[in-house]
C-alpha positions, 0 to 999 in steps of 0.5 A: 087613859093609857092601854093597859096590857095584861101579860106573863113574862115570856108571852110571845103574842103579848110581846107583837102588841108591846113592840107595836106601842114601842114603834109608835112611841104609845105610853101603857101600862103592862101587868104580869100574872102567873098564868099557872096561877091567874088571879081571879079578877083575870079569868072575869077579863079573859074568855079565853083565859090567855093573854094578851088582854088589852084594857082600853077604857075600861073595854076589854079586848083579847087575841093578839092579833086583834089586839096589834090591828086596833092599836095599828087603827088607833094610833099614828104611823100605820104599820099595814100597807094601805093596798087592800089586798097586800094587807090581806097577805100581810094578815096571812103570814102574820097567822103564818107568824103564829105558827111559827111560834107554836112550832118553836114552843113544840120543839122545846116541850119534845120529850124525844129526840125523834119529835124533836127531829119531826119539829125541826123538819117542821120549821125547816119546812116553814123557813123554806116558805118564807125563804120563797116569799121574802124579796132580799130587802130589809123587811117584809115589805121592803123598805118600810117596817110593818106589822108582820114585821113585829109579829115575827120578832117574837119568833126570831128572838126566841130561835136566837136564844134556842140557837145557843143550845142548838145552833143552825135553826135558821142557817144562813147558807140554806135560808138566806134572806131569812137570816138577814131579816131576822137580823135586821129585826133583832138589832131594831133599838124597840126590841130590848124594851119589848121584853123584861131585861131577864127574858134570855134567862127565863126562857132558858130556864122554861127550856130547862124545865120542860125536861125536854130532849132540847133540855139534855143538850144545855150545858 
């Protein structure tokens, strides 16, 4: 029986699951909801009442980061280094990953321009971190993709789309290698199928409907 995803359009943390089925050539299922307006069957599946929700024999799984771990142990070509201890860092900035995602998000919702500047410094502050922490090659842990790969790709594709209203977000003179792992993320061949073929144009349109100090700023 294939995974079966459970997910809404513009889900980031969905979105690593999806990327790490595409990477090991894995056949699924994926389902969208309204999470404004779930289903009821889907808050009898969800605790937590998010997504992700993996259903995989009729067992439930919930947490992307749970999730992306067991289709990694499942599955063929491994994507976390087998040192115990690098892939202990590894989980750590894949959570590092998540809030880098969450600081995106809150960066679009600012009603302000002054809680807009306080994210940006924020994610600054963050893409300074990981400036420090990437060795100049091609991915996170050199040569080779890895799950903290995909569990950024979400982020960089987002920021990319954020950079058309507000351009500079990642700047390639501050933060170098950052850009360049980034891009070298974006251009992998997995990525336009991660998503729906209108994900530019939702999250624009999310964007736009927060109302947000971003929002003032689009043509």
């Amino acid at each position: 029986m294939k995974p079966e995803l459970i997910s809404f359009k513009l889900c980031p943390f969905v979105q690593k699951a999806v990327l790490t089925l595409l990477y090991k050539g894995v056949s699924y299922n994926i389902e969208y909801i309204d999470l404004e307006n779930p289903p009821a069957w889907f808050n009898e599946l969800s605790p937590l009442g998010k997504v992700p929700v993996l259903k995989v024999n009729n067992q439930i799984l919930f947490e992307s980061s749970v999730i992306v771990e067991y289709l990694d142990e499942v599955y063929a070509k491994p994507l976390h280094p087998t040192d115990p201890l690098i892939k202990a860092q590894n989980r750590s900035w894949m959570e590092f990953g998540n809030e880098c995602l969450m600081n995106g998000f809150n960066l679009i919702i600012q009603p302000e321009k002054s809680g807009f500047n306080e994210q940006l410094e924020f994610l600054s502050k963050k893409m300074g971190q990981l400036e420090k922490q990437l060795g100049g090659k091609a991915f996170f842990n050199g040569d080779q993709i890895s799950l903290v790969d995909l569990s950024f790709t979400p982020f960089f594709q987002r920021q990319k789309i954020i950079s058309e209203i507000y351009p500079g977000l990642i700047d390639k003179n501050l933060y170098p290698k950052v850009s360049d792992w980034s891009q070298n993320l974006l251009t992998q061949d997995i990525v336009s199928a991660s998503t729906v073929p209108e994900i530019e144009q939702l999250y624009s349109g999310m964007i736009k409907k927060s109302n947000g100090y971003l929002s003032t700023l689009m043509d």
